[in-house]
C-alpha positions in Angstrom: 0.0 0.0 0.0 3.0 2.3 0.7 3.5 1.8 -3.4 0.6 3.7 -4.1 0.6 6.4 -1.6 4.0 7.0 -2.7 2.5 7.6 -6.5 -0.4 9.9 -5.0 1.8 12.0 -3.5 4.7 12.4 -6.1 0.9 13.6 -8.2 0.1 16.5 -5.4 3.6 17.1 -5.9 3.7 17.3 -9.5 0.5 19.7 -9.4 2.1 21.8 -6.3 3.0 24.6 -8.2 -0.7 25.4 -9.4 -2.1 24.5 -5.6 0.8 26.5 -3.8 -0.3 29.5 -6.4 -4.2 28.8 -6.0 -3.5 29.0 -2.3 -1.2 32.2 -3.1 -3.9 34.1 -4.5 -6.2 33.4 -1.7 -3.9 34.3 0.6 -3.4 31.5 2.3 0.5 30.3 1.8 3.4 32.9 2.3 4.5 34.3 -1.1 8.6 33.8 -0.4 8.6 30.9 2.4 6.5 28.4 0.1 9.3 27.2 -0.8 9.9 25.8 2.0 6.9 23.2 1.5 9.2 22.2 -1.7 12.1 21.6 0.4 14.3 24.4 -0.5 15.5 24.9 3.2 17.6 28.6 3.6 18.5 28.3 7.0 21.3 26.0 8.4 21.7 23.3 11.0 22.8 24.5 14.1 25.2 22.6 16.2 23.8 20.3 19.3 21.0 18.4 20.1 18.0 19.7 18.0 14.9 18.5 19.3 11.9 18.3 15.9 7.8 18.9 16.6 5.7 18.9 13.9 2.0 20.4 14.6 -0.1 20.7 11.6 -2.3 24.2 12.7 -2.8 26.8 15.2 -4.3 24.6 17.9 -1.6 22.0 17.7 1.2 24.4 17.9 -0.4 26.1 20.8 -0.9 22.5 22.5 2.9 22.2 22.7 3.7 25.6 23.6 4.3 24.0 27.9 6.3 21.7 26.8 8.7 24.0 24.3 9.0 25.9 27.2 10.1 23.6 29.9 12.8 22.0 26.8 14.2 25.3 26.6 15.5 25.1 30.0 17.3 21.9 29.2 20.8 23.0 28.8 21.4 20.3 26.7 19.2 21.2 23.6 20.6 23.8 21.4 17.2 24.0 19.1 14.2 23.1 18.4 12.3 22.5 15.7 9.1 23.5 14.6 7.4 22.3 11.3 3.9 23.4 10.6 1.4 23.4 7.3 -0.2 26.8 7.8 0.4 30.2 7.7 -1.8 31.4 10.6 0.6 28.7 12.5 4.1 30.3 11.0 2.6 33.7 12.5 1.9 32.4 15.9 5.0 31.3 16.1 6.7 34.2 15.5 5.1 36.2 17.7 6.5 33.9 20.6 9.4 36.1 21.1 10.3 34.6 24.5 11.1 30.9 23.4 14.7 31.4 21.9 16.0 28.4 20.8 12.7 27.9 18.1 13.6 27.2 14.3 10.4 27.5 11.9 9.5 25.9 8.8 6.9 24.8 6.6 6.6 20.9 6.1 7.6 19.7 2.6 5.0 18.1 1.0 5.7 13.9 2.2 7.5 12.5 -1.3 10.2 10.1 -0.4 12.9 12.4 -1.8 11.9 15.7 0.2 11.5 13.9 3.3 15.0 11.8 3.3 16.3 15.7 2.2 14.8 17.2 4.9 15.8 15.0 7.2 19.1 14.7 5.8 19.6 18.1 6.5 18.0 18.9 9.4 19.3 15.8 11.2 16.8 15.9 14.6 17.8 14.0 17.8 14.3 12.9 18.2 10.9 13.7 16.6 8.0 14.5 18.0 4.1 14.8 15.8 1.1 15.8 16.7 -2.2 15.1 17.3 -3.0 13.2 14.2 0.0 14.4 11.5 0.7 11.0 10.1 3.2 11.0 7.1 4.1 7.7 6.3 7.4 9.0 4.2 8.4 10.7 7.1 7.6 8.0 9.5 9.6 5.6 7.4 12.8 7.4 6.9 12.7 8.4 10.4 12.8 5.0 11.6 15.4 3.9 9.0 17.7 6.8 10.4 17.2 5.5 13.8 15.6 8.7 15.3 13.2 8.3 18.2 9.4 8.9 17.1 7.0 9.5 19.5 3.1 11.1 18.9 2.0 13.2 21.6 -1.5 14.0 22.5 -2.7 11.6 19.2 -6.5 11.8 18.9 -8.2 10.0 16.1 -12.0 10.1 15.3 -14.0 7.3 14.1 -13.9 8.8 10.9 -10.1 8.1 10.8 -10.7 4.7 12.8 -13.1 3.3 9.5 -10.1 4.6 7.0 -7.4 3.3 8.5 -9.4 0.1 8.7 -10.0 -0.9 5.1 -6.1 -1.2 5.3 -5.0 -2.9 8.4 -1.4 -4.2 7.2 -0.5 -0.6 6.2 -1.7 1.0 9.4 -0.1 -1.2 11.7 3.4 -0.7 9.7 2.9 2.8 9.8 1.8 3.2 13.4 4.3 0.6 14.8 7.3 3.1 14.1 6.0 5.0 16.9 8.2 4.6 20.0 5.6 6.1 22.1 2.1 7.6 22.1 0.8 9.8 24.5 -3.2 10.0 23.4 -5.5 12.3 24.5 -8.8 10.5 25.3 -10.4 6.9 25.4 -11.5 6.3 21.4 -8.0 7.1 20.3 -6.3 4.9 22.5 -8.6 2.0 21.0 -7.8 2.9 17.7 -4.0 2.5 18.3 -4.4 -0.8 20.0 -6.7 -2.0 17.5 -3.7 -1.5 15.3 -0.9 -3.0 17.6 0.3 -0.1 19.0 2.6 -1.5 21.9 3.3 1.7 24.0 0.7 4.1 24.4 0.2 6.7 27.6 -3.1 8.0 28.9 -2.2 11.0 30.7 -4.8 13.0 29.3 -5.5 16.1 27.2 -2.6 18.1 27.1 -4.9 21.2 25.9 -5.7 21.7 29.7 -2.0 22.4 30.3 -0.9 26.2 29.7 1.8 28.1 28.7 3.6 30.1 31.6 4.5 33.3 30.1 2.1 35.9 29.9 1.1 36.2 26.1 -2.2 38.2 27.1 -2.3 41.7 26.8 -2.9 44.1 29.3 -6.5 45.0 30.1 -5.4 48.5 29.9 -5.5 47.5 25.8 -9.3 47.1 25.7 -10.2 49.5 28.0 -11.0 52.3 25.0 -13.6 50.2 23.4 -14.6 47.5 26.2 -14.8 49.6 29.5 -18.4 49.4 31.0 -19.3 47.2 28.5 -20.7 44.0 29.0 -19.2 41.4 26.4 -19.8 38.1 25.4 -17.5 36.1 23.1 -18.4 33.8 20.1 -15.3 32.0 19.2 -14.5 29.5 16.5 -17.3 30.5 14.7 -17.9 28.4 11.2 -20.9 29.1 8.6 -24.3 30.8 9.8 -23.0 30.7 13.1 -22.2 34.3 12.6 -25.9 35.4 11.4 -27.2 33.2 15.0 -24.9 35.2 17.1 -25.9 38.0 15.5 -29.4 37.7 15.8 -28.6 37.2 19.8 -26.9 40.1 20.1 -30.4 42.1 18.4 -32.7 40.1 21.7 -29.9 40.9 24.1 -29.5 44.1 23.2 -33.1 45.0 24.5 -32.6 44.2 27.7 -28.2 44.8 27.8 -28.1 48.8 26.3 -24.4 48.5 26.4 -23.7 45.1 25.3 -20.8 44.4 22.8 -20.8 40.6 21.1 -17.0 39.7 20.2 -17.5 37.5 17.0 -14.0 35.3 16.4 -14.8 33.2 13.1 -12.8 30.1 12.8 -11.6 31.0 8.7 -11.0 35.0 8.3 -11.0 34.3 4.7 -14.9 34.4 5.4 -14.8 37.9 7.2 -16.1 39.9 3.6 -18.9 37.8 3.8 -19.8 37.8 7.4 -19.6 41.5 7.3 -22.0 41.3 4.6 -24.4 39.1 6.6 -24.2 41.1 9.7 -24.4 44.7 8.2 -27.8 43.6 6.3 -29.1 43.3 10.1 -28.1 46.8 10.6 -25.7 45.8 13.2 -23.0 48.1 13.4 -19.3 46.4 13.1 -15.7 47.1 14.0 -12.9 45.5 12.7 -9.7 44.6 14.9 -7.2 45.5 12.4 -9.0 49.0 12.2 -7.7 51.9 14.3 -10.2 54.4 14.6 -12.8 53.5 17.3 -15.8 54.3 18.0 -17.1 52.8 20.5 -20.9 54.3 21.5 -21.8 52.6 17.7 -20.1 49.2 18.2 -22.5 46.3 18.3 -20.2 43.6 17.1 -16.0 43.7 17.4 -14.8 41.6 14.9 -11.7 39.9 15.3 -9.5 39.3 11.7 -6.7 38.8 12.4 -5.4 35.5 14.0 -3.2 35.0 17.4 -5.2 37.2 19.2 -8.3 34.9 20.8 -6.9 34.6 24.4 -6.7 38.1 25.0 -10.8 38.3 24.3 -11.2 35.1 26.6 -9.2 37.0 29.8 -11.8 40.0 29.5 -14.8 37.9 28.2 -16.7 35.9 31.4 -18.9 34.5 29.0 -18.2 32.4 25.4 -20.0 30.8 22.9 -17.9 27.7 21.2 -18.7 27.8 17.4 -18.8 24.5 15.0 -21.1 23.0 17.8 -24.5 24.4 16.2 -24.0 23.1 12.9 -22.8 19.4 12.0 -19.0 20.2 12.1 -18.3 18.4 15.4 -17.0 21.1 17.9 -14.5 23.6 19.0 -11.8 22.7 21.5 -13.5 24.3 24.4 -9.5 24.1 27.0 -8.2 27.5 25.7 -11.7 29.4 27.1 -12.1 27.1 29.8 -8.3 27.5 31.3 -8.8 31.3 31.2 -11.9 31.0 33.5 -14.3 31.7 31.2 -18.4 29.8 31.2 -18.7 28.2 27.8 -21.9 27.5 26.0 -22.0 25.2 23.1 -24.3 23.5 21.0 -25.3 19.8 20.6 -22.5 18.8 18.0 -19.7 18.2 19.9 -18.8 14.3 18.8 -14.8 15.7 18.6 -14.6 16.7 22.1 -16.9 14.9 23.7 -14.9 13.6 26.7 -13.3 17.0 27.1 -16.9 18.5 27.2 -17.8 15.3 29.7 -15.5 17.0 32.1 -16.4 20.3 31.7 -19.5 20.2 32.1 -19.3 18.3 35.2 -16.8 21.0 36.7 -19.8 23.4 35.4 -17.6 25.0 33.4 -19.6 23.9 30.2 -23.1 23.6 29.5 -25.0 22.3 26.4 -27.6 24.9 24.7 -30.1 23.5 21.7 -30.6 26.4 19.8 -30.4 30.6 19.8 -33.1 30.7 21.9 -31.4 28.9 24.6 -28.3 30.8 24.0 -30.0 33.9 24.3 -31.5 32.8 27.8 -28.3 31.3 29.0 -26.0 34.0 27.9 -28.7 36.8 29.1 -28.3 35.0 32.8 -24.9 35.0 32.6 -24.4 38.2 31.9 -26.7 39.9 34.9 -24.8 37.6 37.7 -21.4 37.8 39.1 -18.4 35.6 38.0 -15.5 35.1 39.4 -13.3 33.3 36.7 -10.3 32.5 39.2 -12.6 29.6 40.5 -12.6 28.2 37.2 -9.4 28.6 36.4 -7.8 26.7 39.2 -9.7 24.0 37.9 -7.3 23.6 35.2 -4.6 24.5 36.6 -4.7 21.3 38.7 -5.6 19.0 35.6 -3.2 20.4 33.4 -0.2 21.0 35.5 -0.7 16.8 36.3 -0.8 16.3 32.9 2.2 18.5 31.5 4.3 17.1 34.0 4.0 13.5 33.2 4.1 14.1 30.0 7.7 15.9 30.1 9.1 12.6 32.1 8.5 10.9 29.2 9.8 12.9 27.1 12.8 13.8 28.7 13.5 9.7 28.9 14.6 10.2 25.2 17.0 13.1 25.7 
């Protein structure tokens, strides 16, 4: 089966130059560093121990952001690598301007060749994917290099579960190169036993785990447009979720006169068209990336830029987790949670259902059926005081347990 992957890809790689442009034009690759994705690497292998992630998007990267940190301590690790597939990923990245020792790049696409060149070049001590970034190229020259390869906070769906099973021989040759698997709930860890998966850790999600630096920004920041405002959040937001928050921002708005609803769509790409949606309700809209304010007209504040989600969750007591109202399968609810913040969501949820399990038992969570309910909900919410500290320390518990494990493992390989 590895015959005819290895023909698929070396087609998307034939046909790269047209996607890479396509993707170009909609502004969705970087015009110079693309390259990279072909394997035309421009910066050089430092000396030492260089220690290789690879997180495919945002949420990945950000997932791994604890541990980068505690590695960087580690005398013994000159660098660290950090491949990713998107641009919004490269930029949050770059913005992390206390982790020193970080090297980005773009993945190549997974041909033989640009994989054995990469690694070739960049020669890491140990590798390290995430989630579920399985390349089986990579995997295989990895292993016949003799680099440790370990998966950290894997999660597969059923979806992947029922591909992976109409070729068993293939997936059990590809996920057998892992040295170690740290999974991150219950249905992924039966999916890599299913496939003889010898050493696999259930410490937990390491989402609830978060970075110790202070990447929010000050309050002080917000004040101009937010200050005696009440706010609620809708984060993640996919298709027509934009128009139902919208609408609930119109009912609250009778009862709230100085209410302001922070829309954060999951794809900015969509923001010309969710202005378009939200300005035929007569709502009025700010943009983050503008600079004048005006803040006794704002109904919604916009946010189009990416990077900038946990500073609205540190002044926002109450979210709304998108993809949950429309059959997409859920947000990740840990980044809104960890900062304290109550989180409403709707009934589609199948991707984080034992992270929402848990929340909603802390009462950090809780389900809502339509806008009607999240009108009610949020509308309670908003009237009563919160103290997000309580919630908060929750996770702090939970994810300090979890980071910490994690890192012993880890470290084992170093």
């Amino acid at each position: 089966m590895i015959s005819i992957y290895r023909i698929l890809i070396n087609i998307v790689f034939f046909l790269s130059p047209i996607i890479i442009l396509i993707r170009i034009l909609n502004k969705k690759e970087d015009k110079i560093r693309f390259k990279e994705k072909l394997c035309f690497i421009s910066k050089k292998r430092p000396k030492g121990k260089l220690v290789w992630f690879h997180a495919s998007s945002v949420g990945e990267v950000l997932s791994i952001i604890p541990i980068i940190e505690k590695l960087e301590k580690k005398k013994n690790i000159n660098k660290i690598l950090i491949t990713t597939n998107t641009l919004s990923s490269s930029k949050v990245i770059l913005e992390k301007k206390n982790l020193k020792k970080i090297i980005h790049q773009f993945l190549p696409i997974d041909t033989n060749s640009l994989s054995r060149k990469f690694l070739n070049h960049w020669k890491p001590d140990i590798a390290i994917f995430v989630e579920s970034e399985i390349w089986p190229n990579f995997i295989f020259n990895i292993k016949d290099l003799e680099i440790p390869l370990l998966l950290i906070n894997g999660r597969f769906t059923k979806k992947t579960f029922s591909s992976w099973k109409k070729i068993p021989n293939s997936a059990i040759n590809v996920f057998n190169k892992f040295d170690l698997c740290f999974i991150q709930n219950q249905e992924s860890k039966k999916f890599l036993k299913y496939f003889k998966v010898k050493k696999v850790l259930d410490f937990g999600n390491l989402k609830y785990s978060m970075s110790s630096n202070k990447i929010i920004e000050s309050k002080k920041n917000f004040r101009k447009i937010f200050f005696n405002n009440k706010i609620w959040c809708a984060s993640s937001t996919h298709f027509n979720e934009e128009e139902i928050c919208g609408r609930v921002h119109i009912h609250l708005k009778k009862e709230i006169n100085n209410l302001i609803t922070v829309i954060i769509p999951r794809h900015i790409n969509r923001i010309p068209k969710i202005i378009e949606k939200l300005k035929a309700m007569n709502l009025s809209i700010h943009r983050h990336s503008d600079n004048l304010i005006k803040k006794d007209k704002i109904d919604i504040y916009l946010v189009d830029v990416y990077g900038k989600t946990l500073n609205f969750y540190e002044i926002a007591q109450t979210v709304f987790l998108g993809g949950s109202l429309i059959p997409h399968g859920g947000q990740n609810p840990l980044e809104p949670a960890r900062l304290g913040c109550k989180i409403f969501h709707g009934p589609n949820i199948q991707n984080f259902k034992e992270v929402y399990k848990l929340l909603n038992s802390l009462n950090i969570s809780e389900s809502i059926k339509n806008k009607s309910q999240l009108i009610k909900k949020i509308n309670t919410n908003l009237k009563k005081p919160f103290k997000k500290n309580k919630n908060k320390k929750k996770l702090e518990i939970i994810g300090k347990k979890i980071l910490d494990k994690t890192f012993v493992e880890i470290n084992k390989f170093l």
